[in-house]
N, C-alpha and C positions, 0 to 999 in steps of 0.2 A: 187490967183493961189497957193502958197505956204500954205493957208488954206486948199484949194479942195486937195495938193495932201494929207497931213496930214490925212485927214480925210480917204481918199482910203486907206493910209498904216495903219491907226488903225483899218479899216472892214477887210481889207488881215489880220491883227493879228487876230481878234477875229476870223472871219471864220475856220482861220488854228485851232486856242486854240479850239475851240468845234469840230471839226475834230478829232483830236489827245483825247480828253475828249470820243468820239463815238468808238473809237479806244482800248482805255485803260478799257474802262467799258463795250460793247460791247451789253450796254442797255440804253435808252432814260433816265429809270427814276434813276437809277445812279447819271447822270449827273444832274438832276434837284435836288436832293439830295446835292451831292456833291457841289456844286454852293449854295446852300440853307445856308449850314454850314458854307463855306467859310465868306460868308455874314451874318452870325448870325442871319439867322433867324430860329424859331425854324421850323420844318419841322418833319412831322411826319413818319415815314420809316413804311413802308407797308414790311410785313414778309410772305410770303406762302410756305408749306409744301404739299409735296410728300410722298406717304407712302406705303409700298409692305411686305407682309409678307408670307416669303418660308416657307412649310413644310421640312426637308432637310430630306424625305424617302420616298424610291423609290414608293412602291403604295399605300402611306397615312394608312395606315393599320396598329396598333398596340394593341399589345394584354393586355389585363387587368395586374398589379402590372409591369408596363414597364414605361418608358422614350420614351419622342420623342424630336426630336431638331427644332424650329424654327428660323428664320433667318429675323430680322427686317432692312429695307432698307429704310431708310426715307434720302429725298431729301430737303436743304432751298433754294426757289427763294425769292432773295430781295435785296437789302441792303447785300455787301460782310461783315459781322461783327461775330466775333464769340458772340456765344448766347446762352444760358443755357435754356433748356423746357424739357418739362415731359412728360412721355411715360406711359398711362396704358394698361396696357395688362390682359384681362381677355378670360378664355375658358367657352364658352357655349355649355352644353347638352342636351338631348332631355328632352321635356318638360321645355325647358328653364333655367334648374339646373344650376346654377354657379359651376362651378367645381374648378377653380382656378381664382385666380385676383390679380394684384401686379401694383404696382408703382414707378416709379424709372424715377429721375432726368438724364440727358444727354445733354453736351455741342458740339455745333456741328459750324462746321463754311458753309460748303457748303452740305457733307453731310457723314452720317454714316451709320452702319451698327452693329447692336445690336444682340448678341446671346441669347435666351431665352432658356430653359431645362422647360418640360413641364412634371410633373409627373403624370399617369393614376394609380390610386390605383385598389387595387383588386376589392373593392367595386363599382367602376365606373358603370351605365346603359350600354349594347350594343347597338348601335347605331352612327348615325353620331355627328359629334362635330364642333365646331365654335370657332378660333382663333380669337381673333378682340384685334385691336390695336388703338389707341389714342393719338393722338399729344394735348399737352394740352401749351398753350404758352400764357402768360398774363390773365392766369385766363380763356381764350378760347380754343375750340377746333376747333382745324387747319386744322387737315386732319384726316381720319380714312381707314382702311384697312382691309381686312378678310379673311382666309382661311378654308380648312375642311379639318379634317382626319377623319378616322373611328375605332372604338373602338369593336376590336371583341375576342370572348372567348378565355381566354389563356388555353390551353392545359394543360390535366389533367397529373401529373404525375405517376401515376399509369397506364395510358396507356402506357407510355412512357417506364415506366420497363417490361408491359410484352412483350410491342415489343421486348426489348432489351433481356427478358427471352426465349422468342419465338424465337428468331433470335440465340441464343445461342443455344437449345437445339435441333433443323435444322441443323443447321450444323453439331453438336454430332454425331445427326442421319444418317447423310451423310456420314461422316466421318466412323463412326462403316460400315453402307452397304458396303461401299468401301472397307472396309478391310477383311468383311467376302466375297467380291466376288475372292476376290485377294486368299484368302485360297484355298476355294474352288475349283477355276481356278488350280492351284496349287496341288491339291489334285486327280484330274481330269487328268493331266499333269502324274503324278506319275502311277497312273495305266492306262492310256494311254501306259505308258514304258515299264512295268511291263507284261503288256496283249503282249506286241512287243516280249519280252525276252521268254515269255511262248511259241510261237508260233513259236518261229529260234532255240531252243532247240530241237535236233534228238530223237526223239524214239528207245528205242532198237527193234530187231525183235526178233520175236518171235521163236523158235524151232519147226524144220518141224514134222512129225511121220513119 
């Protein structure tokens, strides 16, 4: 009797202790982890990435010798551990030109968010383009990601001044008509008064015979 109850209040412990373990980790394979270490054995931890990458402008469009900003958003499910992996980041152009490529280490525990600066040179193709991203973690790639902008002619500046030449010497012009109507009007005005005063001035008469 004193066997059987024993044995009930050690299934009520453990029942409760993996309860509480479903609780705290709020994932099966956690626990089989966690329990794994406890006991020494070795246990291989499964790591999986999530990956999203923002253009951060408004409608992906940017002009030749400019900057654009990307926004890397990568997520780790696994094993809660902080963990150190590699990000490459390369833009692709038409005709599949590498335009840029870079590499760069990032410790992450659950998850981060990476700023990229993407520089378009003068020289760049117009056309559309390919942001692609790379999770690289034990020698593997984990996850990958991609967006598009579009790459279009930067404006000439010599249009630009004769707008601004143009737009200057418009208004000049405006400005000068405006002032000769105002004379004028003015001018118009004066012998308007002048024709009044002629016309309320009495004549003498003349002498009868």
């Amino acid at each position: 009797m004193k066997n059987t109850s024993k044995k009930i209040i050690l299934y009520i412990g453990i029942i409760l202790t993996i309860g509480l373990l479903f609780i705290i980790f709020k994932d099966s394979s956690y626990i089989f982890l966690f329990i794994g270490k406890i006991m020494g054995f070795q246990v291989q931890e499964e790591t999986y990435f999530s990956m999203v990458i923002t253009i951060l402008f408004d409608n992906k469009k940017i002009q030749q010798d400019s900057e654009i900003l990307a926004n890397i958003k990568i997520v780790k499910l696994g094993f809660p551990e902080r963990i150190d992996a590699g990000l490459e980041i390369y833009v692709q152009g038409p005709d599949n030109i590498i335009l840029e490529k870079s590499f760069e280490t990032f410790a992450i525990d659950t998850q981060v968010s990476i700023a990229k600066t993407i520089h378009v040179p003068s020289y760049a193709p117009l056309g559309d383009y390919k942001v692609i991203g790379k999770v690289i973690y034990l020698d593997k790639e984990e996850a990958t990601a991609s967006t598009q902008f579009q790459v279009i002619e930067k404006s000439s500046k010599i249009f630009t001044y004769v707008f601004i030449g143009s737009s200057i010497t418009i208004t000049f012009l405006i400005l000068v008509f405006y002032f000769l109507i105002n004379i004028y009007q003015k001018v118009k005005r004066n012998e308007n008064i002048l024709y009044q005063k002629q016309d309320a001035t009495p004549r003498p008469l003349g002498r009868g015979l």
